[in-house]
C-alpha positions in Angstrom: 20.6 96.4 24.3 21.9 93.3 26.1 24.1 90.6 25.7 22.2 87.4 24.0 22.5 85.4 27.3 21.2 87.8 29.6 23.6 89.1 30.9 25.2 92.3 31.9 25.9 95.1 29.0 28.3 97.5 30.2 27.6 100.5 29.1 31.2 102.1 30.9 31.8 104.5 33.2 30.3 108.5 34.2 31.5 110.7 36.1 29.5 111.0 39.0 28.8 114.3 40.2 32.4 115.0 40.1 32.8 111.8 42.4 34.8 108.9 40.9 33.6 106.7 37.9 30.6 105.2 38.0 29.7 101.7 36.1 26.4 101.4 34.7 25.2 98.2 33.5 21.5 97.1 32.1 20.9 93.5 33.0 18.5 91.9 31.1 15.8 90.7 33.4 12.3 88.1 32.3 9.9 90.6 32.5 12.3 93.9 31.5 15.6 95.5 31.2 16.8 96.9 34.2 19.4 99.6 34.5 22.1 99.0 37.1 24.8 101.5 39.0 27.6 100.4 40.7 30.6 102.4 42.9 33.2 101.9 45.2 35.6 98.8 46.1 34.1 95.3 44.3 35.2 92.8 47.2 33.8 95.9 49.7 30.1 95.1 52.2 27.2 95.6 49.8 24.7 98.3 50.0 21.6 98.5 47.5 19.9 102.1 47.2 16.2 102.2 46.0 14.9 105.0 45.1 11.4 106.1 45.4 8.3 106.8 43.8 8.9 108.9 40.4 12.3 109.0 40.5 15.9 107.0 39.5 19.5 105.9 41.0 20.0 109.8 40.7 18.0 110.9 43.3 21.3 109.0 45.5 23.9 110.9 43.9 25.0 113.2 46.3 25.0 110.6 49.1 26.8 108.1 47.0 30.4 109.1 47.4 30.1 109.6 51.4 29.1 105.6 51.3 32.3 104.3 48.9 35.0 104.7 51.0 33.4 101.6 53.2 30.9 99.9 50.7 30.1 98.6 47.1 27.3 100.7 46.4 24.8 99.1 43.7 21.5 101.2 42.5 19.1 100.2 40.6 15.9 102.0 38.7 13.2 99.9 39.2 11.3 98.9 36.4 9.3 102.0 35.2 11.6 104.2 36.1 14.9 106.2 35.2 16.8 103.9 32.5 14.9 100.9 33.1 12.4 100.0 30.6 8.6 100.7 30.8 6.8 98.4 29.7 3.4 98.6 29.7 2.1 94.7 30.2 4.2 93.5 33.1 3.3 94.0 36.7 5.1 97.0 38.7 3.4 95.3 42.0 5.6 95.8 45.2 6.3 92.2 45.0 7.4 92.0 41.6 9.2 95.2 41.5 11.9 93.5 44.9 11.7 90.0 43.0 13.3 92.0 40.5 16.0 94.2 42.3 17.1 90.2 43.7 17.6 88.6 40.4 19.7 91.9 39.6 21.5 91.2 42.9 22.2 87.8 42.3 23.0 88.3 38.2 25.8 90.5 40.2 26.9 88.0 42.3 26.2 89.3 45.4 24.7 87.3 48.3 24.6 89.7 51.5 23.4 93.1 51.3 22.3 96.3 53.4 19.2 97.1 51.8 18.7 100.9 52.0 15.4 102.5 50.3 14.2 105.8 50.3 10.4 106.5 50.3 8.5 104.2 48.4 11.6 102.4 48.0 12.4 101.4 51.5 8.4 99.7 50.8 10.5 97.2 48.0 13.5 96.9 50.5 11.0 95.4 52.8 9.1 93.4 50.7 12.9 92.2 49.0 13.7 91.3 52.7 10.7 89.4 53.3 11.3 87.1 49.7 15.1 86.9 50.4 15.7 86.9 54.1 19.3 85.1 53.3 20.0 87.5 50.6 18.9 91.4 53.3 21.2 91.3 56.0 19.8 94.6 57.2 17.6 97.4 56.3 17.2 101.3 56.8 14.5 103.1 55.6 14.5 106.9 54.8 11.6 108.9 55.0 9.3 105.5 54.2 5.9 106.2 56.0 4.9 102.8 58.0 1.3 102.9 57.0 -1.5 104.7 55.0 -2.4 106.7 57.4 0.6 108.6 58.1 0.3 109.3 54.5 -0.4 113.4 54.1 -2.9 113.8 51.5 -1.8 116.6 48.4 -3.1 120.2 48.5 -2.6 121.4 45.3 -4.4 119.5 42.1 -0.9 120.5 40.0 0.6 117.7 42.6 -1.7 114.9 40.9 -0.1 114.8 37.8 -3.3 114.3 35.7 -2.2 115.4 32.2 0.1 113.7 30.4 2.7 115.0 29.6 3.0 117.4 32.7 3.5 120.8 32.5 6.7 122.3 33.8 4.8 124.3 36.2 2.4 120.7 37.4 6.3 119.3 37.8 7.1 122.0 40.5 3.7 121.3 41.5 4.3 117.6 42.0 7.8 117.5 43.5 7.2 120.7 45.7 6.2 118.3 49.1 9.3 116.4 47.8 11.4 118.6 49.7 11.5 120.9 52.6 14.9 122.6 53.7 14.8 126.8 52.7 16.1 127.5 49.6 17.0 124.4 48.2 15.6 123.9 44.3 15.2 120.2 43.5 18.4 119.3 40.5 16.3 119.5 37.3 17.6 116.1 36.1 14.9 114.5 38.7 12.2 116.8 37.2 13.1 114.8 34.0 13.1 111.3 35.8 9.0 112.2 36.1 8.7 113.3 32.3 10.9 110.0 31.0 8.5 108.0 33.0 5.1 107.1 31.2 1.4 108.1 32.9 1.2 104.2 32.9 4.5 103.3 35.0 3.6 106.3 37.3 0.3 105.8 37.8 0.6 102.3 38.4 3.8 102.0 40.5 2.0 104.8 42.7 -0.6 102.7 43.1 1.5 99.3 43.9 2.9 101.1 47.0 -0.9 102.2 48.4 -1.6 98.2 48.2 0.9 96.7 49.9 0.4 98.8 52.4 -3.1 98.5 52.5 -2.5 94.5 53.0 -0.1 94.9 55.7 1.7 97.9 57.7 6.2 98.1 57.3 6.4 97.7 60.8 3.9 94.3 61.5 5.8 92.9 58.1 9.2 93.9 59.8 9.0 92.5 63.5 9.1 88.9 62.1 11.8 89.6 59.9 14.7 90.0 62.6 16.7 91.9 60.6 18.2 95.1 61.8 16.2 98.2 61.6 17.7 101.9 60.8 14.7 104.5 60.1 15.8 108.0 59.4 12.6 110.5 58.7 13.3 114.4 58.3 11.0 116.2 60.6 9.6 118.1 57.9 8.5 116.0 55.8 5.0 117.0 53.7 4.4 113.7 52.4 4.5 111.5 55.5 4.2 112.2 58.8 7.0 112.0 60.8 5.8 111.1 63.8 4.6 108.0 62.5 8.6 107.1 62.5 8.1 106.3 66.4 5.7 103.2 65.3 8.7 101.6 63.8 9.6 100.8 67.2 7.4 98.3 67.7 10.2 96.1 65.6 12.3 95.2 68.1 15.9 96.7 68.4 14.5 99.4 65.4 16.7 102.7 65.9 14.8 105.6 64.5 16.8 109.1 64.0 15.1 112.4 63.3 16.8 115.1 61.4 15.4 118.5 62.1 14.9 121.0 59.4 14.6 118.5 56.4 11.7 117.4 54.9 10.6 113.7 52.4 14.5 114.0 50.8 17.2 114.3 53.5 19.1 112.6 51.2 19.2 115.6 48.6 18.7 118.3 50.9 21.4 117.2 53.5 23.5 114.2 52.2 26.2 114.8 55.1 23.6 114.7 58.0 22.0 111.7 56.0 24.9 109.9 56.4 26.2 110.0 59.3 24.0 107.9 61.0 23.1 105.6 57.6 27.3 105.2 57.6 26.8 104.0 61.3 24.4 101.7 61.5 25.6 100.2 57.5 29.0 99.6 58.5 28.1 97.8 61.8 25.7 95.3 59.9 27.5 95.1 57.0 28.6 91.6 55.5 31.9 91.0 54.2 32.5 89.2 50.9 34.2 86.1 52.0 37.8 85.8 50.3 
């Protein structure tokens, strides 16, 4: 459902989390609707949140109202994922997938923006910085391994996901590296971001990430770029190693923070210490919306 030019359709304001409203929008792209999220003061810096592999603008929901006070926070779900359509004859290449999150930027109007992804996401907020080096005025990654080979390869056949549709106990299975802090239980609403999805669009978008990688490590795309580098990695993580976050530092003036105790999610499992140094090093690179 979107307006016959192509434009935004507002679908009004949630609630978020008990946070103030949120506006979601669906913005009707070439290739696919794409569902849009937007908080905090309009004429405010930009900051755009990917989210990662399997998952939707809710995996930022806790984080999001720390980041309002100072920012107009926009989220997106990537084609394939969350609200976003999922279609099964377009391309959900890395490429393709930050061409897109740019046309939604610039159907918004906005024409600077801290680009902010977390896992697979900060992978499109790379590639979106290489297409639109006007548009990225800085980046921070979150938990976004640098290469293939700090990938951490599965243990259990339940994390593969190969039935369709998954089990609830294959779901644990899956997002059970996703996180790594004692005691915390992942919100079941991102359990259902995996089952909305199709075993095409995960498969697939999966799959887009291990190529561009293959082509090209983050950090030899990144030291061209000059942009402004934030990477924050949870020492724990079981997906990607986090000492691979030290070869991010061969992009000059890269600042690289390591919060102990959290694992692939620091976002979910500890949005304050999350943050505090994203809220840092956002707010320092930050654009302002000319008046």
């Amino acid at each position: 459902m979107t307006d016959s030019d192509g434009g935004p359709h507002m679908n009004g304001p949630h609630t978020n989390g008990g946070a103030e409203a949120t506006e979601d929008s669906t913005l009707s792209l070439d290739d696919g609707n794409i569902h849009v999220c937007q908080d905090g003061p309009r004429d405010a810096p930009a900051l755009l949140l990917i989210h990662g592999s399997a998952s939707s603008t809710r995996s930022w929901d806790p984080l999001v109202p720390m980041l309002t006070g100072s920012h107009r926070v926009i989220r997106i779900d990537l084609l394939g994922h969350g609200r976003s359509a999922k279609p099964a004859d377009r391309s959900y290449a890395i490429p393709d997938q930050a061409r897109r999150a740019g046309a939604a930027l610039d159907r918004l109007g906005v024409q600077h923006v801290v680009a902010v992804g977390h896992s697979s996401g900060g992978v499109a907020a790379v590639a979106l910085a290489e297409q639109r080096p006007d548009l990225v005025a800085a980046l921070a990654l979150i938990n976004t391994g640098p290469g293939l080979d700090a990938f951490i390869a599965p243990q259990s056949p339940a994390a593969a996901l190969t039935e369709w549709p998954p089990t609830d106990e294959q779901l644990r299975g899956f997002a059970s590296t996703a996180v790594s802090r004692a005691g915390y239980r992942i919100p079941p609403e991102l359990l259902d971001d995996v089952r909305c999805m199709t075993h095409h669009t995960l498969t697939t978008t999966m799959q887009a990430t291990r190529d561009y990688l293959e082509q090209q490590a983050l950090p030899a795309r990144l030291k061209p770029l000059g942009k402004p580098l934030l990477v924050i990695f949870g020492e724990e993580d079981r997906r990607w190693r986090s000492s691979s976050a030290a070869d991010y530092r061969a992009v000059p003036g890269a600042r690289v923070e390591l919060l102990p105790g959290l694992g692939h999610s620091p976002l979910l499992e500890d949005p304050t210490r999350t943050a505090t140094p994203l809220l840092a090093f956002t707010t320092a690179h930050a654009v302002r919306v000319r008046e």
